[in-house]
Backbone as a printed PyTorch tensor [residue, N CA C, xyz], in Angstrom:
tensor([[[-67.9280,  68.2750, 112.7990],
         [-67.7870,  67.7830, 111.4400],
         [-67.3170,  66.3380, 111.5250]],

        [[-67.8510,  65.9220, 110.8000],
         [-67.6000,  63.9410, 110.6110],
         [-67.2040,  63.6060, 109.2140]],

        [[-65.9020,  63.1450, 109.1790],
         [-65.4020,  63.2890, 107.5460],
         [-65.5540,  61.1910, 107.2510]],

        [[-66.3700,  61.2000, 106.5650],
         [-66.4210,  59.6250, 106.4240],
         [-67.5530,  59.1660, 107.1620]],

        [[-68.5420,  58.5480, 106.0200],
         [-69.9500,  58.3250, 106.9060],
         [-70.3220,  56.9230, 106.7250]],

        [[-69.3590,  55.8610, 107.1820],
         [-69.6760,  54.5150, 106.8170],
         [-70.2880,  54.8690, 108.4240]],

        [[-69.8410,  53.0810, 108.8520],
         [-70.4200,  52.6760, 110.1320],
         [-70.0360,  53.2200, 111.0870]],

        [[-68.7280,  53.1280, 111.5860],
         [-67.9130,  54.3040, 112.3790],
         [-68.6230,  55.7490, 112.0290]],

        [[-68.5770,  56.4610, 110.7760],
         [-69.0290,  57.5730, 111.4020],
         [-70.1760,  58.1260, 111.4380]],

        [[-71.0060,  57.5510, 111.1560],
         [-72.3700,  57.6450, 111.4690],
         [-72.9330,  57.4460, 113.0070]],

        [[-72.2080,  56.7710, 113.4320],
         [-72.1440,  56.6520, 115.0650],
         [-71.5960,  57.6260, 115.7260]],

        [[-70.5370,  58.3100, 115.2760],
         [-70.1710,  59.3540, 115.4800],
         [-71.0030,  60.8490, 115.7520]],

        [[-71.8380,  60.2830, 114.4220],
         [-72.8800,  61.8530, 114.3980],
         [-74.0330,  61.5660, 115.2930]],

        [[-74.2660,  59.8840, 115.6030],
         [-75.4430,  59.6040, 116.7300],
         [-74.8010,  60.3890, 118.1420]],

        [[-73.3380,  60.0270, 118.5410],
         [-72.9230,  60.5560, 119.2720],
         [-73.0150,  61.8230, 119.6570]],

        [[-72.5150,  62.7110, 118.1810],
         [-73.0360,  63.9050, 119.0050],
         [-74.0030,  64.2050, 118.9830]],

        [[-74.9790,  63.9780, 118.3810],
         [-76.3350,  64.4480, 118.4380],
         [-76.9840,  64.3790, 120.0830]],

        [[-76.6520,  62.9790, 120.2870],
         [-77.1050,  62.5470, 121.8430],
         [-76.3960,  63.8370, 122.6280]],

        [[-74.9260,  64.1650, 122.4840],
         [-74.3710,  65.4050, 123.3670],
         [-74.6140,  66.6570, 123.3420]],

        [[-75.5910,  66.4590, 122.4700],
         [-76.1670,  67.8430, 121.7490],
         [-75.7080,  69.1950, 121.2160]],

        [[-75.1580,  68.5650, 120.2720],
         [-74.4410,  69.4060, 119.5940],
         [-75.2600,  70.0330, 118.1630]],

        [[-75.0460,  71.3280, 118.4400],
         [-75.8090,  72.0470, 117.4600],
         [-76.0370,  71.9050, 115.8090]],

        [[-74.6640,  71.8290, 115.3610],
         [-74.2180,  71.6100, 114.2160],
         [-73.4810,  70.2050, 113.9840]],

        [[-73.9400,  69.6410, 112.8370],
         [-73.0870,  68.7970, 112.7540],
         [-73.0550,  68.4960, 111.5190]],

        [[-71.9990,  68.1960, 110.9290],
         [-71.8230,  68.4360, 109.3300],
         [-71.0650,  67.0990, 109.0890]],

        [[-71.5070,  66.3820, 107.8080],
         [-71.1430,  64.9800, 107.5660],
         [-70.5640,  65.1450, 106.1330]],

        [[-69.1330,  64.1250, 106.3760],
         [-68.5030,  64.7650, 104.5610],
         [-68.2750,  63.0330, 104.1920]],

        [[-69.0210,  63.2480, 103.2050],
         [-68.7280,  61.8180, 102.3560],
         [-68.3520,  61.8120, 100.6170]],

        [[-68.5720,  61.1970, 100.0670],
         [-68.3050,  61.0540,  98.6020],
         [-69.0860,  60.0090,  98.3270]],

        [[-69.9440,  59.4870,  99.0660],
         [-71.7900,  58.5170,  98.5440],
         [-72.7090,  59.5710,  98.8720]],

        [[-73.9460,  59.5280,  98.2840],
         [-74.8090,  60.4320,  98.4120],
         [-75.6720,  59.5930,  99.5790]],

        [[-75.6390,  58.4890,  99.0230],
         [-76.2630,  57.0500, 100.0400],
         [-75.8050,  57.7330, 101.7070]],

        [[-74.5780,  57.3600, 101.8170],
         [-74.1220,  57.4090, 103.0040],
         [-74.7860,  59.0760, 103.8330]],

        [[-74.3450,  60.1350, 102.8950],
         [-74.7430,  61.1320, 103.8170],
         [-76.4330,  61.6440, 103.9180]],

        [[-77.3020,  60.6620, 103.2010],
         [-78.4580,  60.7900, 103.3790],
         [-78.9140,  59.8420, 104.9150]],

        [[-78.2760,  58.4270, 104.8530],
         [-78.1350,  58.0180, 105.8240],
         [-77.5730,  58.9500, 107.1640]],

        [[-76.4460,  59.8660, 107.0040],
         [-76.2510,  60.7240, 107.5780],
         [-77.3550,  61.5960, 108.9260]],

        [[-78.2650,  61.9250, 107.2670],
         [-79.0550,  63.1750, 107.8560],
         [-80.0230,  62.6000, 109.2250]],

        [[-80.4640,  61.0750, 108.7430],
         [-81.2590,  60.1460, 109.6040],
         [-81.0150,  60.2120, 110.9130]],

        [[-80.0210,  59.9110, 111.1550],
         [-79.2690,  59.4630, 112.3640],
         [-78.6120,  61.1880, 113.1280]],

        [[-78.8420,  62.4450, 112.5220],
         [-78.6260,  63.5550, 113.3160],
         [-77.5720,  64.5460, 112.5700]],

        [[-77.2370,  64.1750, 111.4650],
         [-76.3670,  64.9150, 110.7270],
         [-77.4480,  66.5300, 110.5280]],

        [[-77.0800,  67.5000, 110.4530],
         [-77.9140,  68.9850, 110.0300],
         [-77.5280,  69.3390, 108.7120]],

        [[-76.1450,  69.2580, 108.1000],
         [-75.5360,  69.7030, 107.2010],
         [-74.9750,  68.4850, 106.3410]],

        [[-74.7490,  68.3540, 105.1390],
         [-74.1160,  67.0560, 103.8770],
         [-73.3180,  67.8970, 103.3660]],

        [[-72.1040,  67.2310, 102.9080],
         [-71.6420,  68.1200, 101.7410],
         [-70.4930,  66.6850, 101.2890]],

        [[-70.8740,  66.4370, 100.2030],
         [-70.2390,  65.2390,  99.2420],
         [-69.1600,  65.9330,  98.6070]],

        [[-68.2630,  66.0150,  99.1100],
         [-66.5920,  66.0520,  98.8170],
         [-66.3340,  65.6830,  97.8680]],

        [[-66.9920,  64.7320,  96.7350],
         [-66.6400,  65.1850,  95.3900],
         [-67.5600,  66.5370,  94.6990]],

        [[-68.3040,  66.7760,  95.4880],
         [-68.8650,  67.6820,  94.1240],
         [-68.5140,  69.6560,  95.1620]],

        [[-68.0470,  69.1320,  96.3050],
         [-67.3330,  70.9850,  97.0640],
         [-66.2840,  70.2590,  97.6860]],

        [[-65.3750,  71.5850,  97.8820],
         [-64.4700,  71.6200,  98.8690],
         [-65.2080,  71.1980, 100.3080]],

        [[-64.9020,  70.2950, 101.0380],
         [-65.4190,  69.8660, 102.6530],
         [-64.9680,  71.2270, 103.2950]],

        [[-63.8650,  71.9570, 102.9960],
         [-62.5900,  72.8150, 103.9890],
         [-63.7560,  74.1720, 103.9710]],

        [[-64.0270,  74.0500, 102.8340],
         [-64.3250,  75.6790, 102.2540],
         [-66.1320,  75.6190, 102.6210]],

        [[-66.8140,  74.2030, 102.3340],
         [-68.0190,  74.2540, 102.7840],
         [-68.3200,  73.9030, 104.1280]],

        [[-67.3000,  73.8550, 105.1230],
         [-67.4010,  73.5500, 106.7990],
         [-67.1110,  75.3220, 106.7880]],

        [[-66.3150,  75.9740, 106.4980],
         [-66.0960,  77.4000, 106.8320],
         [-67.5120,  78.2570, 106.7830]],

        [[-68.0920,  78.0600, 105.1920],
         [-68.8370,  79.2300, 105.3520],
         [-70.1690,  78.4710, 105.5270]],

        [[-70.2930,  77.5350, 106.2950],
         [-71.6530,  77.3560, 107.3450],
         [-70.9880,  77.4240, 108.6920]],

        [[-70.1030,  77.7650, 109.2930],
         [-69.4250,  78.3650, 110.6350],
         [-69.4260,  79.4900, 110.3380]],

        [[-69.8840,  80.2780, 108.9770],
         [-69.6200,  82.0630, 109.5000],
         [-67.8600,  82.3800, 109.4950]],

        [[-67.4190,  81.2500, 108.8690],
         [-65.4490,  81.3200, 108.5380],
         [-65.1730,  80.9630, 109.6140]],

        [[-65.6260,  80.7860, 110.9090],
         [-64.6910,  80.3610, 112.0140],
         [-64.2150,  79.0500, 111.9480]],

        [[-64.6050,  78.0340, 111.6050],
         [-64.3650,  76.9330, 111.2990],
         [-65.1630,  75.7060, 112.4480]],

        [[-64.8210,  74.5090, 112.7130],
         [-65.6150,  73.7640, 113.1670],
         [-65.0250,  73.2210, 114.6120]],

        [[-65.4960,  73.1700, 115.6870],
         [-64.9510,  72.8060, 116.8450],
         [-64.6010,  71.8190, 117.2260]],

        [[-64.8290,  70.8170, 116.4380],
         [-64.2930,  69.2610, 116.6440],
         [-64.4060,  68.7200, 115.1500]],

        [[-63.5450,  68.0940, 114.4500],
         [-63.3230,  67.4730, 113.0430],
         [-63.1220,  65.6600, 113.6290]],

        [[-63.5980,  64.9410, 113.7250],
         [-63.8930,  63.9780, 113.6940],
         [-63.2710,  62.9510, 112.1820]],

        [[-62.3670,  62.5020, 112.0170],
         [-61.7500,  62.1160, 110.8080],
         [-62.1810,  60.3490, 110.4650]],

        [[-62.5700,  59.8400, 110.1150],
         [-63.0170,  58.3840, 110.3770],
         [-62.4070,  57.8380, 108.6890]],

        [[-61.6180,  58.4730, 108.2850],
         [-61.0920,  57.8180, 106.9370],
         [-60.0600,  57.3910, 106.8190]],

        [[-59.4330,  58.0750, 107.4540],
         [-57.8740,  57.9600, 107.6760],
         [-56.9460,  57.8050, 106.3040]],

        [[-57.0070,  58.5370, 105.9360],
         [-55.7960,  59.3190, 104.6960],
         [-55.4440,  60.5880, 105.0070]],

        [[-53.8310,  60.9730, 104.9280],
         [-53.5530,  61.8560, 104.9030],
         [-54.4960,  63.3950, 103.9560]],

        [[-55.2760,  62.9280, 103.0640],
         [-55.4220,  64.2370, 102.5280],
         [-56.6460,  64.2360, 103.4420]],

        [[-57.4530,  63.5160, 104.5040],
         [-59.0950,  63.7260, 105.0000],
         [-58.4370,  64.3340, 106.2750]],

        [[-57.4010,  63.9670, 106.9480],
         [-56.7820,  64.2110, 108.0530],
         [-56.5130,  65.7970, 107.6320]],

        [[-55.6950,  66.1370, 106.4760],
         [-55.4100,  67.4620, 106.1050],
         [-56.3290,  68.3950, 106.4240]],

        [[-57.6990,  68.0450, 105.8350],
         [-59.3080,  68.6770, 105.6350],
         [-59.6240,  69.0770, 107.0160]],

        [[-59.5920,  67.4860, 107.9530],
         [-60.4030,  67.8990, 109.2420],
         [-59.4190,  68.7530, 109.8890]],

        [[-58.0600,  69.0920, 110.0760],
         [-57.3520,  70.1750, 110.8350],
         [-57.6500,  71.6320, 109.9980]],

        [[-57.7500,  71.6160, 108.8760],
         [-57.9900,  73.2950, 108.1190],
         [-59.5210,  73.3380, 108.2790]],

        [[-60.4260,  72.8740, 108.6280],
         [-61.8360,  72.4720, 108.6530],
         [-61.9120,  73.4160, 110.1200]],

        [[-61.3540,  73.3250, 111.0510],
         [-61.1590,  72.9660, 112.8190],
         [-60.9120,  74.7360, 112.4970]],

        [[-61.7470,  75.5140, 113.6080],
         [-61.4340,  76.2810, 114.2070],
         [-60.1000,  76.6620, 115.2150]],

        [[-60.3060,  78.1980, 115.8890],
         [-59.2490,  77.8990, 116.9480],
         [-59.7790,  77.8010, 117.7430]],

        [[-59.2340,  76.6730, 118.6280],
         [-59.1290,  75.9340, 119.6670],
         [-59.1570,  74.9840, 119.2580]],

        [[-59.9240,  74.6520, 118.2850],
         [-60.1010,  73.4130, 118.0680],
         [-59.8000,  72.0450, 117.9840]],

        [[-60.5430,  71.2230, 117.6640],
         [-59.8830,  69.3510, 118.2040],
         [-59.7860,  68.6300, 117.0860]],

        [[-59.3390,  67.7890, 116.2310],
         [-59.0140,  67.1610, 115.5380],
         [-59.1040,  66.1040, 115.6950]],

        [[-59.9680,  64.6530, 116.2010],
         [-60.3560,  63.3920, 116.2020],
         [-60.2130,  62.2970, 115.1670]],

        [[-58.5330,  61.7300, 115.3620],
         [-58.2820,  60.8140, 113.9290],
         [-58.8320,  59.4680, 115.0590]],

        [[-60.4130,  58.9570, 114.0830],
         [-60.3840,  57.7240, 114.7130],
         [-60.0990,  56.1090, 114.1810]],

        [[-59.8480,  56.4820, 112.8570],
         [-59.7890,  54.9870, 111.8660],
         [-57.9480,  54.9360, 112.0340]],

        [[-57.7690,  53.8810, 111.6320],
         [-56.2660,  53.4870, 111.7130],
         [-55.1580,  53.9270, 110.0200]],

        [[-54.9270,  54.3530, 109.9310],
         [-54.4720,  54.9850, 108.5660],
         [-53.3590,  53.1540, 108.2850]],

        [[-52.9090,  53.5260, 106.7310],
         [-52.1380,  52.4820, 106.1780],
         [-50.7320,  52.5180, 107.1080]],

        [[-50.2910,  51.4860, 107.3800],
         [-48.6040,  51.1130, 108.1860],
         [-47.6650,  52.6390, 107.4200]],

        [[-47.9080,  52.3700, 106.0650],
         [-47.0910,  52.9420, 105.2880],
         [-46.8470,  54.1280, 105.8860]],

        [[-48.1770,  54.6760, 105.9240],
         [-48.2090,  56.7380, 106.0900],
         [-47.4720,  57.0280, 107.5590]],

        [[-46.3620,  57.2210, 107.1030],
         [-45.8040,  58.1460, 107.9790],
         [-45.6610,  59.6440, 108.4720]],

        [[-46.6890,  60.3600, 107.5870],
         [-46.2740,  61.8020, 107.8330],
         [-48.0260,  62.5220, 107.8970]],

        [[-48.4960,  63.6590, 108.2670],
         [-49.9750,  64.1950, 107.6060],
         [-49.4000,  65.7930, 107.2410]],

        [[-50.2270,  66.0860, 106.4210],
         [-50.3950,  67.4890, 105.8640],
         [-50.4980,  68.4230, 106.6340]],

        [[-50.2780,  68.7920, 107.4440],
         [-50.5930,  69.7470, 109.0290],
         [-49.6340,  70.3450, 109.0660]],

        [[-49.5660,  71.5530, 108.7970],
         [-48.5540,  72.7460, 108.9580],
         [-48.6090,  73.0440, 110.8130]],

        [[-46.8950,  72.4860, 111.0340],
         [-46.8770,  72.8960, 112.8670],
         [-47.4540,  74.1300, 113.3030]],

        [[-47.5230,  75.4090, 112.6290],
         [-47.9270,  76.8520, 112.9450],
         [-48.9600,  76.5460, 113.8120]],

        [[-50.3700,  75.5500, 113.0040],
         [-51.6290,  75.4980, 113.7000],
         [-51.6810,  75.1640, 114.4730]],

        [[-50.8860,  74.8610, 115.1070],
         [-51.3040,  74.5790, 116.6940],
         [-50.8170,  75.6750, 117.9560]],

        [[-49.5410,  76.3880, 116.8770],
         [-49.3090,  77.4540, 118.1140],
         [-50.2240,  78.6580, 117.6520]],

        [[-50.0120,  79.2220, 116.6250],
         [-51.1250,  80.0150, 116.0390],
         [-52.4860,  79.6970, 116.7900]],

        [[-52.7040,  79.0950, 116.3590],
         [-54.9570,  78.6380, 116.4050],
         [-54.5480,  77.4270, 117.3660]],

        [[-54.0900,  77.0190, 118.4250],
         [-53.9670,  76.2550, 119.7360],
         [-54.8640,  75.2790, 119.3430]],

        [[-54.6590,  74.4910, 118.3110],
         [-55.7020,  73.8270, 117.8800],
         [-55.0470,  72.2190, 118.6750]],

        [[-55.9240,  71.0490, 118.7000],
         [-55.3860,  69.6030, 119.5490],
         [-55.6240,  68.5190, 118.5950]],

        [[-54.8920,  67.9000, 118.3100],
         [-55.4290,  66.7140, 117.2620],
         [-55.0790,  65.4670, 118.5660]],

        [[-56.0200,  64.1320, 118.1810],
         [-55.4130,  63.2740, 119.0020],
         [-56.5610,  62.0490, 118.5670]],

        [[-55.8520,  60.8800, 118.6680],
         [-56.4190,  60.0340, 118.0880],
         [-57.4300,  58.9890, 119.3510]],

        [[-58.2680,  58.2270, 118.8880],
         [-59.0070,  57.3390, 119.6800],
         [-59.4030,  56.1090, 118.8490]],

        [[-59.3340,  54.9360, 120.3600],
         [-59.5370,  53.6530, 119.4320],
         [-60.6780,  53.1410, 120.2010]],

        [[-62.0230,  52.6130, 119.4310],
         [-63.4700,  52.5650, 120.4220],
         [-63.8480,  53.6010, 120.9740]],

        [[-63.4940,  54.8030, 120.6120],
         [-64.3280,  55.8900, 121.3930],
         [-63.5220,  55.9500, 122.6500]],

        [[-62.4370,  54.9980, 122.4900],
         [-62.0030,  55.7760, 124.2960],
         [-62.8620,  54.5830, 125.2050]],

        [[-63.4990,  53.7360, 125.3000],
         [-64.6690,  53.5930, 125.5320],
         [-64.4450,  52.6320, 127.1400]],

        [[-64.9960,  52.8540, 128.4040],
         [-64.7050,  51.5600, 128.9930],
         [-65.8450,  50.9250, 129.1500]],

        [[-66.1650,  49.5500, 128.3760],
         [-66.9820,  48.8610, 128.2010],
         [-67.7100,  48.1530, 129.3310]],

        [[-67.3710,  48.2740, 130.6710],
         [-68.4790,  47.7440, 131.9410],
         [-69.5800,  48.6040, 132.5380]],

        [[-69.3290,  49.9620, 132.0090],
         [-70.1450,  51.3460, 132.3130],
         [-70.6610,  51.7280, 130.8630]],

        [[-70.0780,  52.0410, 130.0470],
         [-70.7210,  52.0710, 128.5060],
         [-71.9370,  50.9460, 128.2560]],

        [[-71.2750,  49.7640, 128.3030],
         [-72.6930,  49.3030, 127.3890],
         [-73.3140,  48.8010, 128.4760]],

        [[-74.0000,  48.6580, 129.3200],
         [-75.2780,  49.0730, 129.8760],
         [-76.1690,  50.2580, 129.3190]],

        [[-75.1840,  51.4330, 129.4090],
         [-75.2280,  52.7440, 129.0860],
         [-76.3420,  52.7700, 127.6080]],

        [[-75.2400,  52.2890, 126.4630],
         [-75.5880,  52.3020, 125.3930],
         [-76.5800,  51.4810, 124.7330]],

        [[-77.5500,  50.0760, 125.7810],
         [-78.9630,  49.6460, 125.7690],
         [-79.0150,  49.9020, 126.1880]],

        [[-79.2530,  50.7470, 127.2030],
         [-80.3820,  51.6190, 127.6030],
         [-80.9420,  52.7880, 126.7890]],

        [[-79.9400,  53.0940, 126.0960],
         [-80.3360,  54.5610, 125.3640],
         [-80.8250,  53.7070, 123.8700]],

        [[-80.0270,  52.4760, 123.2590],
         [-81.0560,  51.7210, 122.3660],
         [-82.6770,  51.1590, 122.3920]],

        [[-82.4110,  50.7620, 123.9410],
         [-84.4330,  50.0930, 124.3260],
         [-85.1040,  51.6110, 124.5010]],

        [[-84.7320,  52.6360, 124.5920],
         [-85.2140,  53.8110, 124.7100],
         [-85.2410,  54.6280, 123.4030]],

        [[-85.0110,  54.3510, 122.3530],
         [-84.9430,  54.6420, 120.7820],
         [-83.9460,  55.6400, 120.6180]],

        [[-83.1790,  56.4640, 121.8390],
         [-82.2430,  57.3310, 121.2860],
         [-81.0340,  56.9030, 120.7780]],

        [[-80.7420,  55.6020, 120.6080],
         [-79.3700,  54.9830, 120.0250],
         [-80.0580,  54.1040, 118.9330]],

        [[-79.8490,  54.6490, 117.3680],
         [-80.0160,  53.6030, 116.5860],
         [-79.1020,  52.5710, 115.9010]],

        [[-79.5010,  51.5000, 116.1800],
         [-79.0140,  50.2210, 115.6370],
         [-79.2640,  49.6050, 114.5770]],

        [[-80.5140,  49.5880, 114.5390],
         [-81.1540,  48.2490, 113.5220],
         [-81.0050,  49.4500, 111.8820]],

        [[-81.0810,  50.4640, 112.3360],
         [-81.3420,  51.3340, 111.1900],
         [-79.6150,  51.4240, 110.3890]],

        [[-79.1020,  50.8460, 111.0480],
         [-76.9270,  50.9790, 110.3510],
         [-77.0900,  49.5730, 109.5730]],

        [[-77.9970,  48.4340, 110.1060],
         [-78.0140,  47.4960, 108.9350],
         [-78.7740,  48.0850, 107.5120]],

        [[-78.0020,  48.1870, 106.3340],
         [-78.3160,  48.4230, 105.0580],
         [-78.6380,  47.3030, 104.4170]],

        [[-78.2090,  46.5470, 104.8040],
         [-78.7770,  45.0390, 103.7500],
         [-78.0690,  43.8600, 104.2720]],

        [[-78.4910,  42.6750, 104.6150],
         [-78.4320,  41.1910, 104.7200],
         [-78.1190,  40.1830, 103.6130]],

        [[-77.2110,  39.4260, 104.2570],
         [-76.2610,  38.8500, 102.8180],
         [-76.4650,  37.2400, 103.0560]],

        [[-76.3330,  36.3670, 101.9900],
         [-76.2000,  35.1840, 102.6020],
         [-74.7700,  35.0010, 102.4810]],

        [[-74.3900,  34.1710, 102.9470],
         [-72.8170,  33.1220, 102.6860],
         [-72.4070,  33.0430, 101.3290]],

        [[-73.4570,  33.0020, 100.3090],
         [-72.6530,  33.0500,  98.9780],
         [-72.2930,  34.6390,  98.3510]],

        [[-73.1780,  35.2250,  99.2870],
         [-73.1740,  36.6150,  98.4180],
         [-71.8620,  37.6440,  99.1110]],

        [[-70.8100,  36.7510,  99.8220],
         [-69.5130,  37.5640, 100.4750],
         [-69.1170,  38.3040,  99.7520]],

        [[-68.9130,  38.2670,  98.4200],
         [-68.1530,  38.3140,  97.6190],
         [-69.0290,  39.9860,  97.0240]],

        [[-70.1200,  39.8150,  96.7290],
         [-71.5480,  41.2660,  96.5180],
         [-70.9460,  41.9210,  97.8530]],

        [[-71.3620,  41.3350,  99.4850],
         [-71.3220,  42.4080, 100.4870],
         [-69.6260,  43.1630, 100.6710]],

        [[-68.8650,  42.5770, 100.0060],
         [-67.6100,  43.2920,  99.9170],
         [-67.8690,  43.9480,  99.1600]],

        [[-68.2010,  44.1880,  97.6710],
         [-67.5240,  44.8700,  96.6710],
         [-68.8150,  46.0650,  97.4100]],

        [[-70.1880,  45.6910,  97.2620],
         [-71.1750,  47.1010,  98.0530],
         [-70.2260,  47.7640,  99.1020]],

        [[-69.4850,  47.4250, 100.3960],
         [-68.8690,  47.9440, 101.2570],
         [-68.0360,  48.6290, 100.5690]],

        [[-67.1170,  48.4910,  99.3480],
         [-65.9910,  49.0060,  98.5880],
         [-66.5420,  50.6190,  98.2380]],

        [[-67.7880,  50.1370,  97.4430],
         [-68.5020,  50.9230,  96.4310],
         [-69.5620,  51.7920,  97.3280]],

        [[-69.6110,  51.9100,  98.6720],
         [-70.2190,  52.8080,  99.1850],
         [-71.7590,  52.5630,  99.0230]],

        [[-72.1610,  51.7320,  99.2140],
         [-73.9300,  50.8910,  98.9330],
         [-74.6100,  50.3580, 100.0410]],

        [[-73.5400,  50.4060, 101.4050],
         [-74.1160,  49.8710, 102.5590],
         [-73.6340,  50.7810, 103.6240]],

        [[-74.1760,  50.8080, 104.5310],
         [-74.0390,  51.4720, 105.8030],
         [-72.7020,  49.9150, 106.5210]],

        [[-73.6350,  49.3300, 107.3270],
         [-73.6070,  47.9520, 107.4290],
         [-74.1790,  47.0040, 106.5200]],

        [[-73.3850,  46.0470, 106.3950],
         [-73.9990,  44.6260, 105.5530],
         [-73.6660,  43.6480, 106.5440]],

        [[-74.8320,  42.6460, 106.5340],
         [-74.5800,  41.6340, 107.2040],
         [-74.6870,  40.4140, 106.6760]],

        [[-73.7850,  39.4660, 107.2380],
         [-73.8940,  38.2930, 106.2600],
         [-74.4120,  37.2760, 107.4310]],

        [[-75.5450,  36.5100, 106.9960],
         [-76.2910,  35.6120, 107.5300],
         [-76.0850,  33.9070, 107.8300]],

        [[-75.6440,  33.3540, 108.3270],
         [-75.3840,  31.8640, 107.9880],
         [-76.1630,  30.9860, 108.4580]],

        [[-76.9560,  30.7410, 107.2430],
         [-77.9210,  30.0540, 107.7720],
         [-78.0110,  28.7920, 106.3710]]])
C-alpha cells in the first residue's frame, strides 16, 4: 500500500512493481494522481476522500491487512492509516519528513507486540547512489523505469507562481519549470 501518490510515491509503486509485488494499492485524495497511479503499476485506487483507506486496504487483503504500508505524506493521521492498514508482521515505511512540530503518531504500542508489526523510516530509498544509478538507467533505457511519464506539465519562469498552486491542488505529478 502507498498512501500519497505525488512524485515520491508513485515511484514507490514503480518500485514495487519492478520487485514484483502482487498487490499494490495507491491511496490518494486526487483522482488525477491515482489514475496516474494505475499507469506506473498501481492494481488497486482508493481516494481517501470518498472510503476509509484502513477499511478498503482490509477487505481487498481478505482482512489480513497489507504487508508493507509505505506512508509518503507524512501526517500523523496517514501514518495512523498505514500502521492499522499493515498486517501482522508487517512494515510500516514513513518516507516524507513530517512538520518539526509533530512530535507524537497515533500508533497504539500493543501493535507491535501483539501483530510484531516494524515501522521505520527512510530518506532516498535508503539508496547508495554509485551502484543505484547506473542501476536505475539501465532499467530507464530499457523502459522498465518510467521517467518522462512523472513530468505532468512544463512551466515557464513566469508561470512559478501556476506550477506551485497545481503542485498544492494536486494537478501535477511533476511540474517543471523551464528557463529559457
Amino acid at each position: 500500500m502507498v498512501i500519497g501518490c505525488g512524485g515520491v510515491g508513485v515511484n514507490i509503486i514503480q518500485g514495487a512493481k519492478l520487485a514484483g509485488a502482487q498487490m499494490i494499492i495507491a491511496v490518494d485524495i486526487h483522482d488525477f494522481k491515482l489514475e496516474m497511479a494505475k499507469t506506473l503499476g498501481a492494481t488497486h485506487v482508493i481516494n481517501a476522500k470518498q472510503q476509509n483507506p484502513v477499511k478498503a486496504a482490509r477487505e481487498l487483503t481478505g482482512g489480513i491487512g497489507v504487508d508493507y504500508a509505505f506512508e509518503a505524506i507524512s501526517t500523523p493521521e496517514t501514518i495512523g492509516q498505514a500502521a492499522a492498514a499493515t498486517g501482522k508482521n508487517g512494515t510500516i515505511v514513513i518516507v516524507g519528513l513530517t512538520d518539526a512540530k509533530v512530535t507524537s503518531m497515533p500508533i497504539p504500542p500493543m501493535l507491535f507486540v501483539l501483530q510484531q508489526k516494524t515501522v521505520m523510516g527512510t530518506i532516498y530509498g535508503d539508496s547508495q547512489p554509485q551502484k543505484d544509478i547506473p542501476e536505475l538507467l539501465a532499467m530507464y533505457r530499457d523502459g522498465k523505469l518510467k521517467l518522462d511519464e512523472l513530468v505532468t506539465r512544463t512551466y515557464t519562469l513566469d508561470q512559478v507562481n501556476e506550477a506551485y498552486t497545481d503542485t498544492l491542488e494536486g494537478r501535477t505529478i511533476r511540474g517543471v519549470i523551464e528557463f529559457m
